[in-house]
C-alpha positions in Angstrom: 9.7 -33.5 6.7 8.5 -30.3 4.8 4.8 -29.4 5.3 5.0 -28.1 1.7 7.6 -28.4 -1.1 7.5 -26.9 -4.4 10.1 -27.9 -7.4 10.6 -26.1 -10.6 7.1 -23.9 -10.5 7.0 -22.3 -13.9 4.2 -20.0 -14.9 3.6 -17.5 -18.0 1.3 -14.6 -18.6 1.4 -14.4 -22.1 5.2 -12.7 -22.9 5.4 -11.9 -19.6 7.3 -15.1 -17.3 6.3 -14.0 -13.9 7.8 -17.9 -12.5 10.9 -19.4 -14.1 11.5 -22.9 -11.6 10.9 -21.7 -8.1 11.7 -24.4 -5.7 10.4 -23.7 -1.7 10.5 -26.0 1.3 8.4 -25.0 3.9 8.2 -26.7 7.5 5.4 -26.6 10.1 6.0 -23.9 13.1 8.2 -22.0 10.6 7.6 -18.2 9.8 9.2 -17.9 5.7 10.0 -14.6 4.4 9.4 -14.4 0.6 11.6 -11.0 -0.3 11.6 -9.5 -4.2 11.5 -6.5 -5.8 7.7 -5.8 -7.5 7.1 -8.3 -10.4 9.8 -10.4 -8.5 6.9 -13.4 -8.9 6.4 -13.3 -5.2 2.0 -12.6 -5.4 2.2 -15.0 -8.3 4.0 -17.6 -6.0 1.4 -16.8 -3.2 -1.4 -17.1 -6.2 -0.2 -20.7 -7.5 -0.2 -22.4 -4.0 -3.4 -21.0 -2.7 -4.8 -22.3 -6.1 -6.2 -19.2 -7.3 -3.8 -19.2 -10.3 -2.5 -22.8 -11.9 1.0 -23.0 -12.7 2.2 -24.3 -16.4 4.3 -26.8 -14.9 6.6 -28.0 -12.1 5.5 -29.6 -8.7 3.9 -29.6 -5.4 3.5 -31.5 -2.3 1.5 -31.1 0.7 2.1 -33.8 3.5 4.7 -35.9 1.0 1.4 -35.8 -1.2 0.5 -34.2 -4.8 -0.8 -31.1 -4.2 -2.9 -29.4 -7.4 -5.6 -27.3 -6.0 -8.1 -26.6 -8.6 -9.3 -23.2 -6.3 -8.6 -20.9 -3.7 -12.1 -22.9 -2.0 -9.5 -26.6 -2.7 -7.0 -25.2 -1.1 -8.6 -23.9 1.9 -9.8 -27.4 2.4 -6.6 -28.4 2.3 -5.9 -26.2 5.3 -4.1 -23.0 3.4 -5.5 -19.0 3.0 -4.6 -16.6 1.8 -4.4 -12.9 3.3 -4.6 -10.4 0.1 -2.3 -7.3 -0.9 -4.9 -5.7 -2.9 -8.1 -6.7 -0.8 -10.5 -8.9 -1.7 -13.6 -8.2 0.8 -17.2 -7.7 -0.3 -17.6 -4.2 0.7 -21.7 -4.3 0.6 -21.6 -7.2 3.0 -21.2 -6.9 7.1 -18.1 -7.9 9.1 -19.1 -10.9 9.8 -20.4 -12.7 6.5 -16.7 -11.5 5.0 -15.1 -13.0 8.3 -16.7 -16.7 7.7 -17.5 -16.6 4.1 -17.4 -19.8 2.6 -17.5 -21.3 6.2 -20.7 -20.1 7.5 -21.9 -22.0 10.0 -25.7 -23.0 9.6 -28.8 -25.0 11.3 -30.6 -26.8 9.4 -29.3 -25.4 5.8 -29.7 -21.9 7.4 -27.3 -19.6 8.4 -26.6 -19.2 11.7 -26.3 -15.4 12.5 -25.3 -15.1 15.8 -22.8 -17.9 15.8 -21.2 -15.8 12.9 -21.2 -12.9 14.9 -19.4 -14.7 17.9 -16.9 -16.0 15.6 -16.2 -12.3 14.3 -15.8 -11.3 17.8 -13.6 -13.4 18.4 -11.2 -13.1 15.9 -11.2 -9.1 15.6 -10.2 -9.0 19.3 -7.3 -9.8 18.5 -6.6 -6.4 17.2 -8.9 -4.5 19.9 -10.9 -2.2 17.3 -14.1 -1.7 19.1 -15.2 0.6 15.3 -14.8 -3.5 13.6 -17.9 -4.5 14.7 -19.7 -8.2 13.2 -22.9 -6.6 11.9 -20.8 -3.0 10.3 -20.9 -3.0 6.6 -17.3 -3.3 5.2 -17.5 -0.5 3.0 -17.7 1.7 6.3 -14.5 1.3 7.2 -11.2 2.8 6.2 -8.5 0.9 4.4 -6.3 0.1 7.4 -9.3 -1.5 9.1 -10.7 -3.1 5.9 -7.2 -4.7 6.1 -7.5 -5.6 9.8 -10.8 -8.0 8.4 -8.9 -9.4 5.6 -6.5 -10.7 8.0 -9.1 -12.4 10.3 -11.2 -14.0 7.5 -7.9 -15.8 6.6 -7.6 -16.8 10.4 -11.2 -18.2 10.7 -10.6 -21.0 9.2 -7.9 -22.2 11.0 -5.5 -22.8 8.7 -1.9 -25.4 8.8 -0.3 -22.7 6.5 -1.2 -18.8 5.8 -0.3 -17.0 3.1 0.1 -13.3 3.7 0.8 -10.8 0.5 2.3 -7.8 2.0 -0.4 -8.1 5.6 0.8 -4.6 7.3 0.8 -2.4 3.9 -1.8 -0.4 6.0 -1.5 -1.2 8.8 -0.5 1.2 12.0 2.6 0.5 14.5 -0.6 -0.8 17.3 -1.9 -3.1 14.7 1.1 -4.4 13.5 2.6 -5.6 16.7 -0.9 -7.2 17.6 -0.5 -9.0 13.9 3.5 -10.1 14.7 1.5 -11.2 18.3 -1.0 -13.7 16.6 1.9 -14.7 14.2 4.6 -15.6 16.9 1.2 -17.7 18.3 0.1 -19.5 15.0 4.4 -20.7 15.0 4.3 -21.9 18.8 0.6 -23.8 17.6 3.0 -25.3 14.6 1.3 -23.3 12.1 3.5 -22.3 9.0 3.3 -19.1 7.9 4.7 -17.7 4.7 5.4 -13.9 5.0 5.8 -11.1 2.0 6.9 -8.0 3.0 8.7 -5.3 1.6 10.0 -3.7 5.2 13.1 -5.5 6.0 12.9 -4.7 9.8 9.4 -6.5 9.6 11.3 -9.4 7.9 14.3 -9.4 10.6 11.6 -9.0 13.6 9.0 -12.0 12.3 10.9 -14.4 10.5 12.6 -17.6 10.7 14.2 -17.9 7.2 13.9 -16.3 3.6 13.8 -16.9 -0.1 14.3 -13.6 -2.5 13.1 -14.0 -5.6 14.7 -12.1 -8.4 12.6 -12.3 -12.0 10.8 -15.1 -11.6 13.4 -17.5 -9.9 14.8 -18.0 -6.5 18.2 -16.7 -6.0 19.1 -17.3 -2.7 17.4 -18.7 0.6 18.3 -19.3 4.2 17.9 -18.0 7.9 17.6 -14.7 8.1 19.7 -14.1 11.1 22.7 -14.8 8.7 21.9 -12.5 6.4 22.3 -8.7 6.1 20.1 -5.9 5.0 22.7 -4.8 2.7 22.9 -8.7 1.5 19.5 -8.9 0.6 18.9 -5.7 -0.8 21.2 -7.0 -3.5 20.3 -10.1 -4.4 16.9 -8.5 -4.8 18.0 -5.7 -7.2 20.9 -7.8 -8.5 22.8 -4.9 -7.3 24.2 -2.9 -3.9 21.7 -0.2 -3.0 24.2 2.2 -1.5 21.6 5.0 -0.6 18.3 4.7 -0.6 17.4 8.1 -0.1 18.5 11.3 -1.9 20.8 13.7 -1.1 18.4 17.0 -0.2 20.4 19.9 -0.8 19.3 22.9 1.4 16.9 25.3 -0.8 15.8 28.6 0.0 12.0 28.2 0.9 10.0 29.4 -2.2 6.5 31.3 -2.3 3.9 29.8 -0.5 1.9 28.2 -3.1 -0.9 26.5 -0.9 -2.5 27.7 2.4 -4.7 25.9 4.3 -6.7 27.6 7.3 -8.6 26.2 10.2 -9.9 23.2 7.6 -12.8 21.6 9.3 -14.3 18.3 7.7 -15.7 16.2 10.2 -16.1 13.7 11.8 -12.6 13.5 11.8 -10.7 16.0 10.8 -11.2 18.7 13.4 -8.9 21.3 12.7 -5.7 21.9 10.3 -3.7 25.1 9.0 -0.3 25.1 7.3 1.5 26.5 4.4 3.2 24.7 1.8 5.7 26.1 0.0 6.9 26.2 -4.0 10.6 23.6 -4.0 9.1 22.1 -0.7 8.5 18.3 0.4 6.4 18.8 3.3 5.6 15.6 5.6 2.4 15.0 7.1 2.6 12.0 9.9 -0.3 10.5 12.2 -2.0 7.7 13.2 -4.8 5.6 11.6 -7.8 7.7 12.1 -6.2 10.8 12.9 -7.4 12.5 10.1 -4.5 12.9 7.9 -6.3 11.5 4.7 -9.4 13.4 5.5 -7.1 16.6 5.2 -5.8 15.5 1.9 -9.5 14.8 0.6 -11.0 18.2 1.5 -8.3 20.1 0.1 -8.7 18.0 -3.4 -12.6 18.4 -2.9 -13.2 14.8 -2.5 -14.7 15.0 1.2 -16.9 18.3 2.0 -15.3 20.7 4.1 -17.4 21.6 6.8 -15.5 25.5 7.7 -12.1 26.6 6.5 -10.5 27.9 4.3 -8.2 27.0 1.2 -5.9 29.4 -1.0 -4.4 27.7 -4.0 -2.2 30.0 -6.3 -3.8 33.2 -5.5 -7.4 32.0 -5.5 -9.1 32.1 -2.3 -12.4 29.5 -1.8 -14.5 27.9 1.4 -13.5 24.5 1.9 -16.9 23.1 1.2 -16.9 24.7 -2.4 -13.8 22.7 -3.5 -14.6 20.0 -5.9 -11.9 17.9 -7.6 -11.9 19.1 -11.0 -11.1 22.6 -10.1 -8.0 21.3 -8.1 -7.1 20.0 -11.8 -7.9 23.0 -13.5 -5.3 25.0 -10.3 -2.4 22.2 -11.3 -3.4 20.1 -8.0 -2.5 16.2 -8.0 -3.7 13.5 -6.1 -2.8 9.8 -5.3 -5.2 8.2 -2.9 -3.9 5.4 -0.5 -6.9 2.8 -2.0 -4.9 2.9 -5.8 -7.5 -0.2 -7.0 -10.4 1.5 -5.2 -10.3 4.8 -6.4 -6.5 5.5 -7.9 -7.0 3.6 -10.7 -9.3 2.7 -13.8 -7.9 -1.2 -12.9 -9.8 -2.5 -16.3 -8.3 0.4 -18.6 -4.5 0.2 -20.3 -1.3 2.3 -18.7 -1.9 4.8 -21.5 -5.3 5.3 -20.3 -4.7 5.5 -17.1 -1.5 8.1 -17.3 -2.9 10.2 -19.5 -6.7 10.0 -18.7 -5.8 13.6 -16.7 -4.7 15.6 -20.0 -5.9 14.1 -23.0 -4.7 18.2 -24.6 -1.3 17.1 -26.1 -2.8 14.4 -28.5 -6.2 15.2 -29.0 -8.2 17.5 -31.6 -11.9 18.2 -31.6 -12.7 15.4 -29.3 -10.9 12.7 -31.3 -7.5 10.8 -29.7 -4.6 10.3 -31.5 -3.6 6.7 -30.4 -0.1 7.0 -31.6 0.5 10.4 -29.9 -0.9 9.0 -26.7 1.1 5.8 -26.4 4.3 7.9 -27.2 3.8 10.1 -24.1 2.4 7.0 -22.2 5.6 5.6 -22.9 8.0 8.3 -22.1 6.5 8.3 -18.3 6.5 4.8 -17.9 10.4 4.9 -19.1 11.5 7.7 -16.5 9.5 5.8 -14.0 10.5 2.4 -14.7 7.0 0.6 -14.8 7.8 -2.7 -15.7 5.3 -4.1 -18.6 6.0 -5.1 -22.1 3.1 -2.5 -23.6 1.4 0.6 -22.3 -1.8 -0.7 -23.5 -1.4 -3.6 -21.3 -4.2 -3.3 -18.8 -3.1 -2.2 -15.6 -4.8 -5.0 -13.4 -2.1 -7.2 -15.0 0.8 -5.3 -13.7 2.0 -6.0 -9.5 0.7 -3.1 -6.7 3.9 -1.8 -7.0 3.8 -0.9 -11.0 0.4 -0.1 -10.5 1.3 2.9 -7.9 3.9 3.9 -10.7 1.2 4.3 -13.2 -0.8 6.5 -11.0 2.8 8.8 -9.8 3.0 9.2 -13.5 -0.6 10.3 -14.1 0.4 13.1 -12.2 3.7 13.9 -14.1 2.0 13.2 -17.3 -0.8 16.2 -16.0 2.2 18.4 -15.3 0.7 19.2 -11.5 2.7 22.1 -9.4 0.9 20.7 -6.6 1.3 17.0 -5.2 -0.9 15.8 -2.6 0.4 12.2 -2.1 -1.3 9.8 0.9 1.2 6.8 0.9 2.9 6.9 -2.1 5.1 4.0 -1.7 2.6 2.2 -0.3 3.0 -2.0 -1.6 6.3 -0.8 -2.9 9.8 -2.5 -2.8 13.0 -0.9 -2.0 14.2 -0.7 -5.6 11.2 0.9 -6.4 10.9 3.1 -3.7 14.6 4.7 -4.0 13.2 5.6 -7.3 9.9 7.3 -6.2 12.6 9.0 -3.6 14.7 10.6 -6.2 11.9 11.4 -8.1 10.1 13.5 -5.2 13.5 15.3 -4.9 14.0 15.6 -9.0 9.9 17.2 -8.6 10.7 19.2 -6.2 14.2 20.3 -7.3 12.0 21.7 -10.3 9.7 23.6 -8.1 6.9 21.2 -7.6 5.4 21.6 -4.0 4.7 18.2 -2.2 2.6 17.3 0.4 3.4 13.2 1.3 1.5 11.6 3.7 3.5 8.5 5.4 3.0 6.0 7.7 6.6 5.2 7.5 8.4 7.3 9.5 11.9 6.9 8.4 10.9 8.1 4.5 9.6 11.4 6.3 13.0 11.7 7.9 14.7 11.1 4.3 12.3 12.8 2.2 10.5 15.7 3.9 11.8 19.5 4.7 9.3 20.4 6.9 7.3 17.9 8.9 3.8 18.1 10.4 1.9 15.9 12.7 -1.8 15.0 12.6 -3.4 13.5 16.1 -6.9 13.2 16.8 -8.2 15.3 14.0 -5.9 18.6 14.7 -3.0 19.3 13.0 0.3 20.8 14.7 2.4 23.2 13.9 5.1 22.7 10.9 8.3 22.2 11.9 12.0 22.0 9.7 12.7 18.4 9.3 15.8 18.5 11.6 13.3 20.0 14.7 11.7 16.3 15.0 13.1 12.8 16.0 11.2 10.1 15.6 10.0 9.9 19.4 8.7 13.8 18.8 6.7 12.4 16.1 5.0 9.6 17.9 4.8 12.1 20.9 2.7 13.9 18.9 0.4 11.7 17.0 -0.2 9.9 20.3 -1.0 13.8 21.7 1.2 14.3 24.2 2.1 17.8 23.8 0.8 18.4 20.4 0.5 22.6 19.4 -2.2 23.4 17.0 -2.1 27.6 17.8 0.0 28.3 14.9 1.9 27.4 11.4 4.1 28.7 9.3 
């Protein structure tokens, strides 16, 4: 008997229908893959049964029961959580009160401190981050950590059936096979647990059986170990996805167009000097906490540089003097990793938000043409494909995959010659991500110098000409693309052998 079964789940944000009659059988002790493109339904679907969202009609049943959770706090009661995409933590709060909130244990109508802190303790040594610790404000902590207490606050409350909306999007190789770890345990305990990823391998490695969704409705479901990659990718994109990356014609290496030397911005970032070239995609891999998005940041003048140097177009500066709107002034663009934290104005429309960079082309003595703007809103969101019936629709509306399109075409919409991208497909499906692919290639192809940090290895393989290697706050020396294999790169993020005496 199913732990959970929804029939014909229908739900509609205004023109938008994000569920068209999804029907999902879930079993206890089963791990569930929900696969889709972005706006595929599948953080709606995750939304409706962890009550945060309530569906315009259909049916559910928990136990052979009706099941209509009025709120996330119902359903939790019920013995279902929910593990975030976008993260929903209390950043001014500790560790701990985010780990137990709404389950904080009390004496006497007061709450009980320290058994809050042994309960954070327990559950974040699961991943083995000594940095996590119960009483550290959450705002502290990077992204992939912030992540790392999402995850546990969903555990500590020992749920019958978790939720988890993309759970690894930040998450490093170490933390991701301690994750798969507590998964593979929650099955053997009989827990069910309902997985949305948009990394097939994850998929294949962690679960049991699959549903795709395809615009709203579920077109096809069964064990995973009968299924191909090739299979699913289709009946996500209603179509075969022969290549997902470009073909990379070889280029003759342009001018150098950014230099960076012996960048210092600690505590992490301890030392990094490379050259990035005009018509160049140039990779830079590491580890969590390795410093690579600290790099990014001081050269963009959004961390202070403690010593270095940084040449930009023919302008020499110290690294501490580099403040962000000078990068946009130089024709510098940045996309952070945290695109609802700091990559986006989540509140604002797309226009706003694409063209908030370079308001120039429709705007006269400090008055905005509305028509002017929404025309070139539009023409980015069309080459990008961001799905959404208006540019004035606000972006917090559209999924984490559309919203990282809105903020790749800020950057087109600015005209940058520079790209400085931390995790660009970051949240993104495949569909969507052999289209930010060709469109690195199409930038680049047009002179455009890019400098892509990735956790993913195999898009630094497919993307990148020259590859780089961040471990422990030094950078190595830059290599051609076809120098590396994958076991080089982890070699060297792990330190083994790393060279930081040169770059070219």
């Amino acid at each position: 008997m199913p732990i959970l079964r929804l029939s014909g789940i229908k739900k509609r944000f205004g023109a938008t229908i994000a569920l068209d009659g999804v029907d999902i059988e879930l079993g206890p002790g089963q791990v569930h893959a929900v696969i889709g493109e972005n706006g595929a339904g599948k953080s709606t679907l995750m939304n409706v049964i962890s009550g945060a969202v309530k569906p315009d009609s259909g049916e559910m049943q928990l136990d052979g029961r009706p099941y209509q959770p009025s709120s996330p706090a119902v359903a939790r009661d019920h013995g279902i959580s929910l593990i975030h995409q976008e993260l929903s933590l209390f950043p001014h709060l500790s560790v701990a009160e985010n780990i137990i909130m709404g389950i904080e244990p009390a004496r006497r109508g007061v709450m009980d401190f320290e058994a809050a802190r042994k309960r954070a303790l327990t559950l974040t040594a699961d991943f083995d981050h000594p940095e996590i610790r119960p009483e550290a404000q959450v705002r502290s902590l990077p992204i992939a950590l912030r992540q790392v207490v999402e995850i546990c606050r969903a555990m500590a409350s020992n749920a019958r059936i978790v939720l988890m909306d993309e759970p690894t999007s930040s998450l490093q190789g170490r933390d991701v096979a301690r994750l798969f770890g507590l998964i593979r345990r929650l099955r053997d305990d009989g827990v069910c647990v309902v997985y949305i990823s948009h990394f097939l391998e994850e998929v294949r490695e962690i679960a049991d059986s699959y549903t795709v969704l395809r615009d709203g409705t579920n077109v096809s479901s069964g064990t995973i170990s009968d299924v191909t990659d090739d299979e699913l990718i289709a009946q996500m994109v209603g179509r075969p996805v022969e290549m997902l990356f470009p073909d990379r014609p070889a280029r003759a290496a342009g001018e150098t167009v950014l230099e960076v030397t012996g960048l210092c911005a600690p505590p992490l970032l301890k030392e990094a000097s490379f050259r990035l070239r005009k018509g160049e995609v140039l990779g830079i891999a590491g580890l969590m906490g390795s410093g690579r998005t600290e790099l990014v940041r001081a050269i963009f003048g959004l961390a202070p540089g403690d010593s270095g140097t940084i040449w930009v177009n023919g302008y020499l500066e110290q690294a501490h003097r580099a403040r962000p709107a000078h990068r946009i002034s130089q024709g510098v663009g940045y996309i952070s990793e945290d695109r609802q934290g700091e990559g986006l104005a989540l509140a604002m429309p797309i226009a706003d938000n694409i063209t908030m960079t370079r308001m120039s082309d429709f705007s006269r003595s400090g008055w905005i043409n509305r028509t002017r703007q929404r025309k070139q809103a539009e023409k980015w969101a069309n080459r990008i494909a961001i799905r959404t019936r208006d540019v004035m629709e606000k972006v917090r509306r559209l999924s984490g995959g559309n919203q990282q399109k809105v903020a790749l075409a800020r950057l087109l919409h600015q005209n940058v010659a520079i790209l400085l991208l931390d995790e660009p497909t970051r949240g993104i499906d495949i569909g969507s991500k052999a289209q930010v692919y060709s469109l690195i290639e199409d930038l680049a192809a047009e002179g455009k110098a890019i400098l892509m940090i990735s956790s993913y290895i195999p898009e630094l393989f497919g993307v990148c000409d020259r590859l780089a290697v961040m471990s422990r706050g030094r950078l190595s020396e830059t290599r051609a693309i076809d120098q590396w294999t994958p076991e080089s790169v982890m070699q060297a993020a792990i330190g083994a052998g790393i060279k930081t005496d040169g770059y070219n």
